[in-house]
DRENBA-752058 format. One record per residue (C-alpha): x negated, y negated, z negated; residue in three letters; residue number from 1. Coordinates in nm, 4 decimals. Each point is the difference from the previous one (the first is absolute). Layout:
rec x: X; y: Y; z: Z; type: ALA; seq: NUM .
...
# end
This chain:
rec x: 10.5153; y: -5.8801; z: 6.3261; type: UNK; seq: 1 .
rec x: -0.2635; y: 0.2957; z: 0.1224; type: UNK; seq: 2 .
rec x: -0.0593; y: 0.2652; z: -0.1939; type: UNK; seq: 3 .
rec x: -0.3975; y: 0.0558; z: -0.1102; type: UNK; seq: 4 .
rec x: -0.1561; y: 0.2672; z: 0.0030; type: UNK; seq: 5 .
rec x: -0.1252; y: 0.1504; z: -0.3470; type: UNK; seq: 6 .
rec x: -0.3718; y: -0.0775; z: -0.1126; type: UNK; seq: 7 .
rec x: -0.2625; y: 0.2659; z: -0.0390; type: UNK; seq: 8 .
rec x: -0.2938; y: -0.0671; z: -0.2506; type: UNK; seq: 9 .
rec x: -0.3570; y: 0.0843; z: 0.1818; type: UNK; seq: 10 .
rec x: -0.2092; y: -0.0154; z: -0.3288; type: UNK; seq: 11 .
rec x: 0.0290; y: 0.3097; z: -0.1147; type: UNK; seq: 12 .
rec x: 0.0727; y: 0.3757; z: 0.1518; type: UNK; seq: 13 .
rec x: 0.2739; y: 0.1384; z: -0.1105; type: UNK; seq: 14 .
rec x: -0.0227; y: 0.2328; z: -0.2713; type: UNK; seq: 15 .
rec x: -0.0418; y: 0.3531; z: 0.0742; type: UNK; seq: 16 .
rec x: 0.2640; y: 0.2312; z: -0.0455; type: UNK; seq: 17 .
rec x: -0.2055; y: 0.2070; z: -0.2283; type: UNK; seq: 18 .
rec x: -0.1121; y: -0.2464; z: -0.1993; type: UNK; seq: 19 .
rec x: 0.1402; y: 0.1094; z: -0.3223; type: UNK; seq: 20 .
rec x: -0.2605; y: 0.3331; z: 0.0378; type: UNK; seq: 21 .
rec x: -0.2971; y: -0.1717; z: -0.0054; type: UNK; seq: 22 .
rec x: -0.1568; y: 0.2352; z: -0.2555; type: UNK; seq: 23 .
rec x: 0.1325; y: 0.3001; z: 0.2539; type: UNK; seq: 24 .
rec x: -0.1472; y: -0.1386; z: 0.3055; type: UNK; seq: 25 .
rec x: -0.3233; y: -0.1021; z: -0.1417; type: UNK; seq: 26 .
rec x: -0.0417; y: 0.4207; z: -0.1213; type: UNK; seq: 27 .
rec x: 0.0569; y: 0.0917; z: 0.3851; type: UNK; seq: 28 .
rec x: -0.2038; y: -0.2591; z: 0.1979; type: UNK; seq: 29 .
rec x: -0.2991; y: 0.0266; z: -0.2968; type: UNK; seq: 30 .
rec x: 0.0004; y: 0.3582; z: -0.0369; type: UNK; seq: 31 .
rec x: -0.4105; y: -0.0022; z: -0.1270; type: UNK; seq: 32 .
rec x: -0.1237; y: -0.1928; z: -0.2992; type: UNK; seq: 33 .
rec x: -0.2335; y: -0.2928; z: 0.1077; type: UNK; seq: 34 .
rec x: -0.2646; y: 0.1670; z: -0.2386; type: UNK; seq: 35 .
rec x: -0.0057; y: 0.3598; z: 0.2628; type: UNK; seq: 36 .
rec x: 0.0298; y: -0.2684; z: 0.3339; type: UNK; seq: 37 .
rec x: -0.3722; y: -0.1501; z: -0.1857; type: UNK; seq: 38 .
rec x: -0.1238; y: 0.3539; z: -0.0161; type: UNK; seq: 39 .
rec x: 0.1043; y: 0.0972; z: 0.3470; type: UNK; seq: 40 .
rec x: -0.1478; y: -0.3558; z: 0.1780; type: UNK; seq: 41 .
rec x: -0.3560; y: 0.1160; z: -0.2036; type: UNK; seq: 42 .
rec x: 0.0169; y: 0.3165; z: 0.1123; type: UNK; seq: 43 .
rec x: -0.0016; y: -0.0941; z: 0.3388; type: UNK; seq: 44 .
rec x: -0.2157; y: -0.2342; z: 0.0008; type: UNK; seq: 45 .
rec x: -0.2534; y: 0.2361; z: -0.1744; type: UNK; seq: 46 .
rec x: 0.0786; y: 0.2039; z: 0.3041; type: UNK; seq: 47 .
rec x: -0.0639; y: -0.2390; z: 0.2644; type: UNK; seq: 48 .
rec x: -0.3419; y: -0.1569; z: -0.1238; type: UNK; seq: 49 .
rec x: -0.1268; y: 0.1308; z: -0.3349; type: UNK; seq: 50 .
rec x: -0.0498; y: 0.3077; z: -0.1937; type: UNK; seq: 51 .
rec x: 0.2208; y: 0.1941; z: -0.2510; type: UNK; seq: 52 .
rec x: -0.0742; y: -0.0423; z: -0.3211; type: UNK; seq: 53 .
rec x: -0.1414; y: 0.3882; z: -0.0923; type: UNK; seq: 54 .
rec x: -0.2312; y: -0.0246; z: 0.2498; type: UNK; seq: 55 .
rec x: -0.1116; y: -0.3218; z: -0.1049; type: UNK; seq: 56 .
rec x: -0.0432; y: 0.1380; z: -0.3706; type: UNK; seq: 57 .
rec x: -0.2188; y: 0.2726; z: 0.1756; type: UNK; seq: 58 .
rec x: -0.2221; y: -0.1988; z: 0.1412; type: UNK; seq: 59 .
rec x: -0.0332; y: -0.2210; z: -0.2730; type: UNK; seq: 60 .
rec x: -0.0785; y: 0.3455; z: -0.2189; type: UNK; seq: 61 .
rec x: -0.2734; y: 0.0480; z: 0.3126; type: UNK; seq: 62 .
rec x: -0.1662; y: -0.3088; z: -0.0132; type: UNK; seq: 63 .
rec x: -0.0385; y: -0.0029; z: -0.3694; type: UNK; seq: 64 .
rec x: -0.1728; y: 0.3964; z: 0.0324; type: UNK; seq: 65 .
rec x: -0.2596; y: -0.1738; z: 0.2301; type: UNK; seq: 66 .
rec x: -0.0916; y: -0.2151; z: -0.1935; type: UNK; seq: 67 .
rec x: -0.0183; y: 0.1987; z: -0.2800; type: UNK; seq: 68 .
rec x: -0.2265; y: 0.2394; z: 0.2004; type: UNK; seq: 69 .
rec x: -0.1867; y: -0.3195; z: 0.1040; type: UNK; seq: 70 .
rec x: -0.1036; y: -0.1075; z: -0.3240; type: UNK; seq: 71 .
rec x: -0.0577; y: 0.3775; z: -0.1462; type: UNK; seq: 72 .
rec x: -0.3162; y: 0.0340; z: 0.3079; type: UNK; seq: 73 .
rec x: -0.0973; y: -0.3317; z: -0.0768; type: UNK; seq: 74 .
rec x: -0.0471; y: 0.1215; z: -0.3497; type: UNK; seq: 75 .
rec x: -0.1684; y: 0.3026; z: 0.1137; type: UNK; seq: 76 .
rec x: -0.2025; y: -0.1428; z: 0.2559; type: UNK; seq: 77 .
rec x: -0.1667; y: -0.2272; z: -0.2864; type: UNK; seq: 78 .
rec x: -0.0211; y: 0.2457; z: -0.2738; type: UNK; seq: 79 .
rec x: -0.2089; y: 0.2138; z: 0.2544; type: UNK; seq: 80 .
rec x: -0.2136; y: -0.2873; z: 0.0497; type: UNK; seq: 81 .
rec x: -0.0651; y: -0.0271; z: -0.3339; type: UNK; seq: 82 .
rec x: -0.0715; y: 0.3218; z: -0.1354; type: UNK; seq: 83 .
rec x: -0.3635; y: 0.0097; z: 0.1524; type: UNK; seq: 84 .
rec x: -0.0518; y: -0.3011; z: -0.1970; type: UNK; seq: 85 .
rec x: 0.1411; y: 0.1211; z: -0.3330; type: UNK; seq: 86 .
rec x: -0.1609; y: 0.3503; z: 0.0670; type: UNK; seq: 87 .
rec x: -0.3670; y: -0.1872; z: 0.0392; type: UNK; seq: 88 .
rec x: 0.0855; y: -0.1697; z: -0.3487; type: UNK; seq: 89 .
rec x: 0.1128; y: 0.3054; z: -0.1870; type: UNK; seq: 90 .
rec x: -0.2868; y: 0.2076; z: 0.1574; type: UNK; seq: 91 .
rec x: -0.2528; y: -0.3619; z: -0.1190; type: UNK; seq: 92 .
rec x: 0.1511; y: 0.0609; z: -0.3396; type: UNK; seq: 93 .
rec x: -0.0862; y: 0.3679; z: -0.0264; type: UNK; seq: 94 .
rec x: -0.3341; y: -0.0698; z: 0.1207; type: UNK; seq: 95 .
rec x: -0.0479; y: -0.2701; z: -0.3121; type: UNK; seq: 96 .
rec x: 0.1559; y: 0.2629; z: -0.2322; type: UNK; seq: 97 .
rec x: -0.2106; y: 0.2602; z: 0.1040; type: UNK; seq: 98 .
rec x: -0.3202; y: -0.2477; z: 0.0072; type: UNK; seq: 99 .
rec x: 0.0831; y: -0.1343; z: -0.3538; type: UNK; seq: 100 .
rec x: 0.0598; y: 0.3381; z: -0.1102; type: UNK; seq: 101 .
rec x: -0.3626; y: 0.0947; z: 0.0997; type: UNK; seq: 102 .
rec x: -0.1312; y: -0.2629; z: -0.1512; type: UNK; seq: 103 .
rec x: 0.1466; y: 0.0638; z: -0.3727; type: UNK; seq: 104 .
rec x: -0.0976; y: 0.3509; z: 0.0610; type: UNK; seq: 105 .
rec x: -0.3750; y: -0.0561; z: 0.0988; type: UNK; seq: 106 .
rec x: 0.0019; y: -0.2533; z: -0.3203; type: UNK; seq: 107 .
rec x: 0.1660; y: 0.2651; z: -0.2692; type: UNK; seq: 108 .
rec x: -0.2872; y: 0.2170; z: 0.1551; type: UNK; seq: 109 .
rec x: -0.2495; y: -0.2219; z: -0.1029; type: UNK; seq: 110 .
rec x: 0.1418; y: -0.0895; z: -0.3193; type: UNK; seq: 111 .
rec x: -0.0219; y: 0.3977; z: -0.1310; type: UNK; seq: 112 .
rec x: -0.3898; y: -0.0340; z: 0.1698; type: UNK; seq: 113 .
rec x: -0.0981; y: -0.2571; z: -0.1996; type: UNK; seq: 114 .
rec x: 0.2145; y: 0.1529; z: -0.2826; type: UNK; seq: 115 .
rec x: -0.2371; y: 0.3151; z: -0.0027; type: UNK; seq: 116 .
rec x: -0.2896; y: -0.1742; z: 0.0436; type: UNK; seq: 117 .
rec x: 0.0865; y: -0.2275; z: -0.2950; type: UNK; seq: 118 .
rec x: 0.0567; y: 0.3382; z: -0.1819; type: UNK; seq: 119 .
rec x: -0.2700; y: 0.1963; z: 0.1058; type: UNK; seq: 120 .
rec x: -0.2611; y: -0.3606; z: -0.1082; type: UNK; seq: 121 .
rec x: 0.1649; y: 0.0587; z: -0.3271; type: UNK; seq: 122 .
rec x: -0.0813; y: 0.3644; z: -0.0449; type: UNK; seq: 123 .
rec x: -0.3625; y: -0.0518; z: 0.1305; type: UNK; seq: 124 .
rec x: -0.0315; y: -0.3245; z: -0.2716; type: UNK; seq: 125 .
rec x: 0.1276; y: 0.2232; z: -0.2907; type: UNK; seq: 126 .
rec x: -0.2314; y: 0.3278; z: 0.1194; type: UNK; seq: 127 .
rec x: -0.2574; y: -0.2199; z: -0.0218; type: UNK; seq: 128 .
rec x: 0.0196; y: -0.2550; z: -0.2774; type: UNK; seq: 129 .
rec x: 0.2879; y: 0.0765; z: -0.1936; type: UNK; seq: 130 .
rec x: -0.0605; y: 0.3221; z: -0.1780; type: UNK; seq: 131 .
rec x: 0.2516; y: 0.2061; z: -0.2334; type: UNK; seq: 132 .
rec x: 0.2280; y: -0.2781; z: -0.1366; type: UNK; seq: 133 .
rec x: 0.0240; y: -0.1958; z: 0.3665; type: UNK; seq: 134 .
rec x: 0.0835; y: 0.3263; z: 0.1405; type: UNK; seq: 135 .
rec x: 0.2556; y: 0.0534; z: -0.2232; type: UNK; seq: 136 .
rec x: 0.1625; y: -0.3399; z: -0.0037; type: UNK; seq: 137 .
rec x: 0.0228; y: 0.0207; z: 0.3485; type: UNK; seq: 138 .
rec x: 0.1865; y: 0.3330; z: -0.0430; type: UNK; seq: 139 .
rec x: 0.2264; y: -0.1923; z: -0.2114; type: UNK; seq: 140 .
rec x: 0.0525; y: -0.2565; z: 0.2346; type: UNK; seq: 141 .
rec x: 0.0823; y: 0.2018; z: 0.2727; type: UNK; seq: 142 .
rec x: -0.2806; y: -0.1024; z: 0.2323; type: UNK; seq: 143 .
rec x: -0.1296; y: 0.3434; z: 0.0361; type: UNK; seq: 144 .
rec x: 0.1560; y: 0.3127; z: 0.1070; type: UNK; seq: 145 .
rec x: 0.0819; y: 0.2695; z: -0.2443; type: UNK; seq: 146 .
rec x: 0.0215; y: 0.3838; z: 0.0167; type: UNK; seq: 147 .
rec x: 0.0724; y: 0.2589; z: -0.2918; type: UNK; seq: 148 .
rec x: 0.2257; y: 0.1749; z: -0.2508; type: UNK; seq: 149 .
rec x: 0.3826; y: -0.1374; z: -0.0350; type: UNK; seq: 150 .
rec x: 0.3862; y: -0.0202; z: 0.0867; type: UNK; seq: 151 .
rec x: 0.1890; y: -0.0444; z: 0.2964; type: UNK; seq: 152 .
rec x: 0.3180; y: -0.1103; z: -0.0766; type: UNK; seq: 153 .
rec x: 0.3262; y: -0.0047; z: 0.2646; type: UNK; seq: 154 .
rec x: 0.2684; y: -0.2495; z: -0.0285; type: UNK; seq: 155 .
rec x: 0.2827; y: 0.0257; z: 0.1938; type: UNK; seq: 156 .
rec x: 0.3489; y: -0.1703; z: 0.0581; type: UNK; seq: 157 .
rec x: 0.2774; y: 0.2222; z: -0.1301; type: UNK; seq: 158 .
rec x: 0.1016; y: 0.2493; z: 0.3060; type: UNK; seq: 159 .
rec x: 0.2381; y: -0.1823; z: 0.2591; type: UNK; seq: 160 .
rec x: -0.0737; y: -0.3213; z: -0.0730; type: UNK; seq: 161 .
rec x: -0.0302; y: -0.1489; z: 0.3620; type: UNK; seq: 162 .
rec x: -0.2824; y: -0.2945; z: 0.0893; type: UNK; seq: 163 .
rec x: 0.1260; y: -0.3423; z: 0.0833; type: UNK; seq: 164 .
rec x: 0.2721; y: -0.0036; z: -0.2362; type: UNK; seq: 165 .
rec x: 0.0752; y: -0.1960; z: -0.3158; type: UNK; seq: 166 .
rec x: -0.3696; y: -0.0060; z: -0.0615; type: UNK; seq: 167 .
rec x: -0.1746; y: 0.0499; z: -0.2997; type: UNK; seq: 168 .
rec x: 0.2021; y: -0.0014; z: -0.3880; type: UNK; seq: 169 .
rec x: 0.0074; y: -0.3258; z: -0.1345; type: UNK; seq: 170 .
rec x: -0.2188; y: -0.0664; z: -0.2938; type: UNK; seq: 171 .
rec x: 0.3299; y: -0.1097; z: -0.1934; type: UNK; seq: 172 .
rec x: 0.3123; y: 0.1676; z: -0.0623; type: UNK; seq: 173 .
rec x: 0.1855; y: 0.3430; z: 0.0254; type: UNK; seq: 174 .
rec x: 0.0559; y: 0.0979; z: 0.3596; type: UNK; seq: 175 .
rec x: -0.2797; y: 0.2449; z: 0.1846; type: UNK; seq: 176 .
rec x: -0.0029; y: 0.1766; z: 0.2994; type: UNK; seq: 177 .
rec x: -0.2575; y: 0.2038; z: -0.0328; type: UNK; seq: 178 .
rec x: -0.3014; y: -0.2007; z: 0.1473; type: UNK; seq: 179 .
rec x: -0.3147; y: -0.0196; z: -0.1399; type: UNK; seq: 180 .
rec x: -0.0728; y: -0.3855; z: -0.1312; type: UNK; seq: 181 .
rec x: -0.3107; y: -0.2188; z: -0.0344; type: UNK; seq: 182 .
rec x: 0.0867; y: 0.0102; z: -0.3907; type: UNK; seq: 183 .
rec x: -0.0367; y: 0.3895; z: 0.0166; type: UNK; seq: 184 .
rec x: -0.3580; y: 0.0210; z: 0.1947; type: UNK; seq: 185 .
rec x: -0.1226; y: -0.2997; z: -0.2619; type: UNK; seq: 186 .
rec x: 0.0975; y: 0.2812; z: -0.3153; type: UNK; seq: 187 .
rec x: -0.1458; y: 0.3276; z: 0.1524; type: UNK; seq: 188 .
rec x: -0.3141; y: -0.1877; z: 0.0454; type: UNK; seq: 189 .
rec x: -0.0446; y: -0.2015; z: -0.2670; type: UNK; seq: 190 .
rec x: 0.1167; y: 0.3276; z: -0.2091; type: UNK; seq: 191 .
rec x: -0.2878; y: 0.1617; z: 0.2358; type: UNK; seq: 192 .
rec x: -0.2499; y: -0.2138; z: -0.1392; type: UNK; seq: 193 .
rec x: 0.1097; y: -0.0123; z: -0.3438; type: UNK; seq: 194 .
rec x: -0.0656; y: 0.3587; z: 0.0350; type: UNK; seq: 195 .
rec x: -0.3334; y: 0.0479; z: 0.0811; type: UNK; seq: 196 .
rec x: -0.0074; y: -0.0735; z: 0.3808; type: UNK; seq: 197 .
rec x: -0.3775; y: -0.0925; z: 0.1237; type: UNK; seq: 198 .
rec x: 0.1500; y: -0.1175; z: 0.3429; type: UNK; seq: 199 .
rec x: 0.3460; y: 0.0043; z: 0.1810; type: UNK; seq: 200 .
rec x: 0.1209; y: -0.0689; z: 0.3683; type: UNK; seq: 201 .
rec x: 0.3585; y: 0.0131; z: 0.1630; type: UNK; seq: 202 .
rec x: 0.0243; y: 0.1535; z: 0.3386; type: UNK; seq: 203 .
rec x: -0.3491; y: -0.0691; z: 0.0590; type: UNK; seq: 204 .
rec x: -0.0457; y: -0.3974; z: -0.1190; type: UNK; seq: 205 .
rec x: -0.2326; y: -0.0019; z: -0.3376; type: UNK; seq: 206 .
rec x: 0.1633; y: -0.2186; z: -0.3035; type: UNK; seq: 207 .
rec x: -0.2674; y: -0.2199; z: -0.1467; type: UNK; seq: 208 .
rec x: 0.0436; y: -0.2699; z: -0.3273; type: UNK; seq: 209 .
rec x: 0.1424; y: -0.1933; z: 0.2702; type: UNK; seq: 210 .
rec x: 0.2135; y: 0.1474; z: 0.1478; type: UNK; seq: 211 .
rec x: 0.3959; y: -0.0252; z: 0.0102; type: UNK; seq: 212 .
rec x: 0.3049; y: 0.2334; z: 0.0593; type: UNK; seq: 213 .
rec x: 0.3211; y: -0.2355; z: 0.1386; type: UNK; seq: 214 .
rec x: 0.2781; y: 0.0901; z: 0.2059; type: UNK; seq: 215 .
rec x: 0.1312; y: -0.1842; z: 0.3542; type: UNK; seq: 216 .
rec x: 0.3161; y: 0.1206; z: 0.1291; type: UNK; seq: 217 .
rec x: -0.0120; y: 0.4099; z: 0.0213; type: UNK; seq: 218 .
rec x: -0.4199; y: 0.0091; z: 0.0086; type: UNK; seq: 219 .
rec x: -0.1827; y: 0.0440; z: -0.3493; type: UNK; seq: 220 .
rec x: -0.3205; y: -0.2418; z: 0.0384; type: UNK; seq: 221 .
rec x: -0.3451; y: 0.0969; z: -0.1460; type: UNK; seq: 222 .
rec x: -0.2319; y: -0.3227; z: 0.0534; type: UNK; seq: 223 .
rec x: 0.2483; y: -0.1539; z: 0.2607; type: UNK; seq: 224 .
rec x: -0.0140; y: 0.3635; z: 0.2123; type: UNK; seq: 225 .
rec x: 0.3124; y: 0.1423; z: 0.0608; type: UNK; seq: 226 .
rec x: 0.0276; y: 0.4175; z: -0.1557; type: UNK; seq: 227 .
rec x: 0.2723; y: 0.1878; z: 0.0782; type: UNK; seq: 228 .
rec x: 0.1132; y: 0.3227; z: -0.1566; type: UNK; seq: 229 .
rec x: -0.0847; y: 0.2565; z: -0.0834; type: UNK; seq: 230 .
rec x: -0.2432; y: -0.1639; z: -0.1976; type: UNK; seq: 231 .
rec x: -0.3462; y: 0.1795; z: -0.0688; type: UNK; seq: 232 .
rec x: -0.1470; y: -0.0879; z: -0.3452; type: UNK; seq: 233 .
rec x: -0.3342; y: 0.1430; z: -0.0446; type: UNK; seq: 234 .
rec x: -0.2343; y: -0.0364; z: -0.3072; type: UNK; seq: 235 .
rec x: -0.3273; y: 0.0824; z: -0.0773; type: UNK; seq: 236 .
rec x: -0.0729; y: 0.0925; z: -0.3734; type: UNK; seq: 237 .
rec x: 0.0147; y: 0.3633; z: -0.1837; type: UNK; seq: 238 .
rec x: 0.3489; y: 0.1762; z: 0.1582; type: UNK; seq: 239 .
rec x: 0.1288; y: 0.1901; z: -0.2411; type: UNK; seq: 240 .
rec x: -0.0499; y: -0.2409; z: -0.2846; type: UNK; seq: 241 .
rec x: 0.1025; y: -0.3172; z: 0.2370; type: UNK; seq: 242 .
rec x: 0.3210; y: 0.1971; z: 0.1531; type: UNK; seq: 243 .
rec x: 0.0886; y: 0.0951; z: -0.3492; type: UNK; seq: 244 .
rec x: -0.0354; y: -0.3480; z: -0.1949; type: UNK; seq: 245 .
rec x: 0.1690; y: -0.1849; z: 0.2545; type: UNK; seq: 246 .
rec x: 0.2873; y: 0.2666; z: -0.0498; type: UNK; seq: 247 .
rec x: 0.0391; y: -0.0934; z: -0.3768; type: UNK; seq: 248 .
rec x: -0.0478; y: -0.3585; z: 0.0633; type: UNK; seq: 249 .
rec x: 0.2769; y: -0.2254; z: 0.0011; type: UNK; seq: 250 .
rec x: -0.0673; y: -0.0723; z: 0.3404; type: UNK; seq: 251 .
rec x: 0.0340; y: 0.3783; z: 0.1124; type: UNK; seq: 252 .
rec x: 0.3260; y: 0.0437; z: -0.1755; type: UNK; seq: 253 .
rec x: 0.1275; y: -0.3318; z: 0.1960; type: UNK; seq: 254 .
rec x: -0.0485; y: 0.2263; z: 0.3065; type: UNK; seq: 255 .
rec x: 0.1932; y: 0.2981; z: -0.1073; type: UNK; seq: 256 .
rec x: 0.2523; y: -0.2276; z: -0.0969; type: UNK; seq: 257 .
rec x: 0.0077; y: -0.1161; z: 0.3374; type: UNK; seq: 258 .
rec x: 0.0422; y: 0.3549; z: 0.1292; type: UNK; seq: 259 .
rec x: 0.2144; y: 0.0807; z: -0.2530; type: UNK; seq: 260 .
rec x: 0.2603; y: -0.3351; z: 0.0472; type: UNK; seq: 261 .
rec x: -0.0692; y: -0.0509; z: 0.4021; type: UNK; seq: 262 .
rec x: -0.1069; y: 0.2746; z: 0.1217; type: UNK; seq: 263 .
rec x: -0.3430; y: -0.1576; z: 0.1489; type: UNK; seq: 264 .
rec x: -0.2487; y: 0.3038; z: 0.0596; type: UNK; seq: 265 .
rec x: -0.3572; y: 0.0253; z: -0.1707; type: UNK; seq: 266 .
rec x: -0.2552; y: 0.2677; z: -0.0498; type: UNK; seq: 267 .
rec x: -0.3100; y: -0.0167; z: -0.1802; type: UNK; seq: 268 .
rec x: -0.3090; y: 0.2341; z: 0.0701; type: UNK; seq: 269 .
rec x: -0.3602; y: 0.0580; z: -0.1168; type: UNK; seq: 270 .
rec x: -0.2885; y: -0.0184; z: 0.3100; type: UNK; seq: 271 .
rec x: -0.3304; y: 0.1152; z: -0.0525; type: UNK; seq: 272 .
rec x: -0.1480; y: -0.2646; z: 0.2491; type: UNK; seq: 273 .
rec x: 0.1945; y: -0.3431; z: 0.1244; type: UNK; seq: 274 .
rec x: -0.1197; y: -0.2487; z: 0.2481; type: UNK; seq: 275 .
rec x: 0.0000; y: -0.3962; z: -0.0775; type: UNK; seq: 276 .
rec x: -0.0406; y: -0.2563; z: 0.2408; type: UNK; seq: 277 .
rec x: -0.1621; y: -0.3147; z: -0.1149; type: UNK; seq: 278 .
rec x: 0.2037; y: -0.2818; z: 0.0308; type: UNK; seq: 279 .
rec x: -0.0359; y: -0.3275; z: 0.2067; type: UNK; seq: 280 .
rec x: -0.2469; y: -0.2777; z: -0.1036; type: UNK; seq: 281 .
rec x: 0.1151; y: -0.1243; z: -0.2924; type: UNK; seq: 282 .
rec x: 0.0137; y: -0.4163; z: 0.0028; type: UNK; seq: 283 .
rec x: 0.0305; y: -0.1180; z: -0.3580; type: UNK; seq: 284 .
rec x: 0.0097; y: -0.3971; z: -0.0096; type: UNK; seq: 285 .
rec x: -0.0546; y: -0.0365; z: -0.3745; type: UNK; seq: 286 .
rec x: -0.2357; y: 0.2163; z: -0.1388; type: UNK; seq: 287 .
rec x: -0.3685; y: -0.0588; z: 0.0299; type: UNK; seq: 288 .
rec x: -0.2945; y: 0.2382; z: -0.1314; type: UNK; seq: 289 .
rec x: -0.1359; y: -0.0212; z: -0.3229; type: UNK; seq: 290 .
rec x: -0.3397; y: -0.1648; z: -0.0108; type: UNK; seq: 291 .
rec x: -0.2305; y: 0.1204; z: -0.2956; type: UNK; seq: 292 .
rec x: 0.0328; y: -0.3606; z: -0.1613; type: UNK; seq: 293 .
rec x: 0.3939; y: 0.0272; z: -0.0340; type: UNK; seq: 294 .
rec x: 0.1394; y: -0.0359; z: -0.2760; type: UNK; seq: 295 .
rec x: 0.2242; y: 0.2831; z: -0.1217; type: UNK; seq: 296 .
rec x: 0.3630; y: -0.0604; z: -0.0472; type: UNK; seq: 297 .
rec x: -0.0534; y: -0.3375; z: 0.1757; type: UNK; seq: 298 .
rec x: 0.2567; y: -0.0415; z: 0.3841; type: UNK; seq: 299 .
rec x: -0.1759; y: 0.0397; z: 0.2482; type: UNK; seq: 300 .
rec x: -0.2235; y: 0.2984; z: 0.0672; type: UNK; seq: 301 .
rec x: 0.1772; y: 0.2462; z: -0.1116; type: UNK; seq: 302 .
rec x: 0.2632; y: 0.2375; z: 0.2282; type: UNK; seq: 303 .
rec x: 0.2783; y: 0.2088; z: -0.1422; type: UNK; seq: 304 .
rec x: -0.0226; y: 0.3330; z: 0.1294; type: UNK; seq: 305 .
rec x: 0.3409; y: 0.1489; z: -0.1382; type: UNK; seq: 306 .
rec x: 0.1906; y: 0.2178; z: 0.1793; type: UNK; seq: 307 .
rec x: 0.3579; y: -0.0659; z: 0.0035; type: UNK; seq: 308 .
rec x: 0.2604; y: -0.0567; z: 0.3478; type: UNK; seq: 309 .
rec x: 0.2273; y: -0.2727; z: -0.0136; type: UNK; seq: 310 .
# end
């Protein structure tokens, strides 16, 4: 019997000798993480056909500066073609303003024309037909001027007291600052009347039976016509004996209480001769004359010609 030889698998290799250091041999034939072989392949191929990534990030930072600058002189570029246009409208405007202006002016001019030939009409008619007691009524009305004996009164806020602030005292409760009110002008010239006075006007406008003293904001109104101080009270009638009632009167001691409390500044003098302007045309809506078959006491036809500022 033959002896056979012995039978080699071929399936397999053989194991390696260092099989049992797999962990080993894996550290020394990988001796780079897979994650820095990535980096390194993208590196190079940045290197061989693209571009790195700051200088991509610069031009990136260039393109979007160009376009910036683009749009900014597109802006500019229109805004200059517009301005002629909005420079024609503004300058149109003006023009209207200026035209419009004109045109009140050239009417308030022929409103004070008319307004002195209205006067003057009246003066003529009562020369000529009135006599003594139209004369005189007229006076009293305030349709005529008036010169002669009387007062001139200053009334002042109290020192310091700065325009545009609180505005005048309210008619009500106890704060002040030291402004002149409405409430105050309406005493010193009703106590002005009550004392004698033949005629009064504020800073130049002549109080009538119709006329009113309010306040708007920091302006004292006379007949809707804004005063501002120091206020100028002047009164026709005997001075000494006027400036010296109107002292005594209730009214008078108001205003040195005023001075007194507040501070607001008056002085009171005597004038041999003052100056009246007559007022505006007056326009009464109710009253109608008196006709000789009227019968007295009766509504109509009869005017009251009081004196007293509201």
């Amino acid at each position: 019997m033959s002896q056979q030889p012995p039978v080699r698998s071929t399936g397999s290799p053989p194991p390696r000798p260092d099989a049992s250091m797999s962990l080993l041999t894996t550290v020394m034939e990988h001796s780079l993480d897979e994650g820095y072989a990535e980096a390194t392949a993208r590196r190079q191929a940045e290197g061989a056909g693209g571009l790195p990534r700051p200088l991509r990030a610069k031009l990136g930072l260039a393109a979007g500066l160009v376009l910036a600058a683009m749009v900014v002189t597109v802006g500019a570029a229109e805004a200059r073609v517009s301005a002629p246009v909005l420079a024609k409208e503004r300058e149109e405007l003006i023009d209207r303003i200026d035209g419009e202006t004109s045109d009140a002016d050239a009417l308030e001019r022929e409103v004070d024309r008319l307004r002195d030939d209205v006067r003057e009409r009246q003066r003529k008619a009562l020369r000529t037909q009135g006599g003594e007691a139209e004369h005189l009524a007229s006076l009293l009305a305030g349709a005529t001027e008036v010169e002669g004996r009387g007062i001139e009164l200053m009334v002042d806020d109290a020192e310091g007291t700065g325009q545009g602030g609180d505005g005048p005292r309210e008619t009500s409760g106890f704060s002040d600052t030291g402004r002149v009110r409405d409430r105050d002008m309406q005493r010193v010239v009703n106590g002005l009347w009550e004392s004698g006075a033949e005629a009064i006007a504020i800073n130049g406008q002549r109080l009538t039976a119709l006329s009113a003293i309010r306040a708007a904001g920091d302006a004292i109104l006379v007949d809707n016509r804004p005063l501002v101080p120091p206020y100028r009270v002047l009164a026709v009638g005997d001075g000494k004996t006027l400036g010296t009632t109107f002292r005594d009167s209730a009214d008078g001691q108001y205003l040195h209480a005023l001075r007194e409390n507040f501070k607001v500044r008056y002085a009171i003098s005597a004038k041999d001769r003052v100056r009246l302007p007559a007022a505006p045309s007056l326009i009464v809506r109710t009253a109608e004359p008196r006709t000789a078959g009227a019968v007295t006491g009766g509504g109509q036809g009869t005017a009251d010609t009081g004196k007293g500022i509201s």
